[in-house]
C-alpha positions in Angstrom: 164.6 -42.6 -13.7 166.1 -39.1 -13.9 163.2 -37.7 -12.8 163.9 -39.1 -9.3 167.1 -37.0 -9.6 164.6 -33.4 -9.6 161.8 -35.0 -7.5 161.9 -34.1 -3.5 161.6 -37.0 -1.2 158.4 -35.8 0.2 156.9 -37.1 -3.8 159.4 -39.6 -4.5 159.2 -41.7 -1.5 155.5 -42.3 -1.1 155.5 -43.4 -5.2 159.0 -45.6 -4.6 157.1 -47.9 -1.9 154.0 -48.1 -3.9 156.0 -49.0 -7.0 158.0 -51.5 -4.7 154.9 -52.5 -3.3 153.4 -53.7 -6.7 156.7 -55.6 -7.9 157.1 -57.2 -4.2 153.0 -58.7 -4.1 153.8 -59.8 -7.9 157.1 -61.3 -7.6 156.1 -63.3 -4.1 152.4 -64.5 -6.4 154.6 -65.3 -9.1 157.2 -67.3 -6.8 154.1 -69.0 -4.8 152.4 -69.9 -8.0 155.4 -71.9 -9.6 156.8 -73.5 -6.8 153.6 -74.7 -5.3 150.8 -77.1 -7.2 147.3 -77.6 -6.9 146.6 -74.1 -5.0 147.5 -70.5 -7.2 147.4 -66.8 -4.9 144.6 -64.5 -5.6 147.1 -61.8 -7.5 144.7 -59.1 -6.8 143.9 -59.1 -3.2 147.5 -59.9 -2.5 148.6 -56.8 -4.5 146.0 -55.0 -2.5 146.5 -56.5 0.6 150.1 -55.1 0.0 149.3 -52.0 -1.5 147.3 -51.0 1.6 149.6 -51.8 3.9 152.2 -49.8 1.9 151.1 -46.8 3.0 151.7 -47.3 6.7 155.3 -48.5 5.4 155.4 -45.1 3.5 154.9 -43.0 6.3 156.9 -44.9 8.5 159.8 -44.3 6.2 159.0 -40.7 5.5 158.8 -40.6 9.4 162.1 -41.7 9.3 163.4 -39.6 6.8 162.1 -36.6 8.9 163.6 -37.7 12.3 167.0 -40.1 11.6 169.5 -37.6 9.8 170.9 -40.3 7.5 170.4 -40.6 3.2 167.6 -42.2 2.2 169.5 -44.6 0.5 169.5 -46.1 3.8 165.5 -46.2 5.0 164.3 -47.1 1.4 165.9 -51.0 1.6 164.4 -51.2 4.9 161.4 -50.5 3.5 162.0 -52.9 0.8 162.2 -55.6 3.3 158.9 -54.9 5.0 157.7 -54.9 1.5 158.7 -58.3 0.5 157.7 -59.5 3.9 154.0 -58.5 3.7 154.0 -59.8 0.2 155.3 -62.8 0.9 152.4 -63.1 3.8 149.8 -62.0 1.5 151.0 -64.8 -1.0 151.0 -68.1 1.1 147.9 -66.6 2.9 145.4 -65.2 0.0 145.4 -68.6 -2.3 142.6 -70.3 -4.0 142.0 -74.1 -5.2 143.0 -74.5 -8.7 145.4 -73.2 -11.0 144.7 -70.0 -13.2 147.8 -69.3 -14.5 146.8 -67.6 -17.7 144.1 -65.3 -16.0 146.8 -64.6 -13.4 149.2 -63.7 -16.3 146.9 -61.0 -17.7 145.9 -59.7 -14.3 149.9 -59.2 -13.7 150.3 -57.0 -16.9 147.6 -55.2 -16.3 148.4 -54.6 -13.1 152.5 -53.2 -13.8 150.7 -51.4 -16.7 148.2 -49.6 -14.2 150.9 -49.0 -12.0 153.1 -47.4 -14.5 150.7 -45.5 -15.3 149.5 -44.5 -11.7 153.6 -43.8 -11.0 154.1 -41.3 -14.2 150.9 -39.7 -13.1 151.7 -39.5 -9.7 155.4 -38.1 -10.7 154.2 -35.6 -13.5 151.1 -34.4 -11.4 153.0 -33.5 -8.2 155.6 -31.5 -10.1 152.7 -29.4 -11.6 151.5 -28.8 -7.8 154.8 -28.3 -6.4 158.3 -27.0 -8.1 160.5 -29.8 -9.1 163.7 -28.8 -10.2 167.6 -29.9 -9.4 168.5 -26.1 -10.0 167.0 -23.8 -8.4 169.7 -20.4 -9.1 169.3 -17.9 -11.0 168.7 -18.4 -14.6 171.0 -16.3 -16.8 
């Protein structure tokens, strides 16, 4: 978390949707799944099906960023919304007869292991390439 506080928006905001992405296709699986019998969603298409359309999300909010002078405080719960929208599409669409609740479990924490992964990768590997830093002065 307080690397987000030394991380431009150019990294940060692609890695925040994708991260949102993953938590929104898990949480509307996870929601579908319990309140629903007989059928279970297919957690990994939906979390790819989400994942993909992420990135046009992404650059629509980096787009944003770019052209509406306001914080981003503001564009990232928009996008947040869009996010749980698709994911909630992907969920009552992507589902399969059955119920596979423990397979689905382990696909879920592999999946936010993956992603946590793929985020401190993502986080640590851009600030190699480019400078992260809150303080940029003169060091005394």
């Amino acid at each position: 978390m307080t690397l987000g506080l030394a991380v431009p928006p150019q990294l940060i905001v692609p890695v925040a949707v994708l991260a949102g992405a993953l938590l929104a296709a898990l949480a509307a699986t996870w929601v579908r799944n319990i309140f629903t019998a007989g059928t279970s969603s297919r957690v990994l298409v939906v979390v790819g099906t989400t994942a993909a359309l992420s990135v046009l999300v992404a650059a629509i909010v980096f787009l944003g960023i770019m052209l509406v002078p306001v914080p981003i405080l503001v564009h990232l719960p928009i996008a947040a919304l869009f996010l749980g929208g698709i994911a909630t599409w992907a969920a009552w669409r992507f589902r399969s007869a059955g119920r596979h609740l423990v397979r689905d479990l382990l696909l879920s924490l592999g999946l936010l292991a993956a992603g946590a992964a793929v985020i401190m990768s993502a986080l640590y590997g851009g600030c190699m390439i480019i400078t992260c830093s809150a303080y940029s002065g003169p060091i005394e």
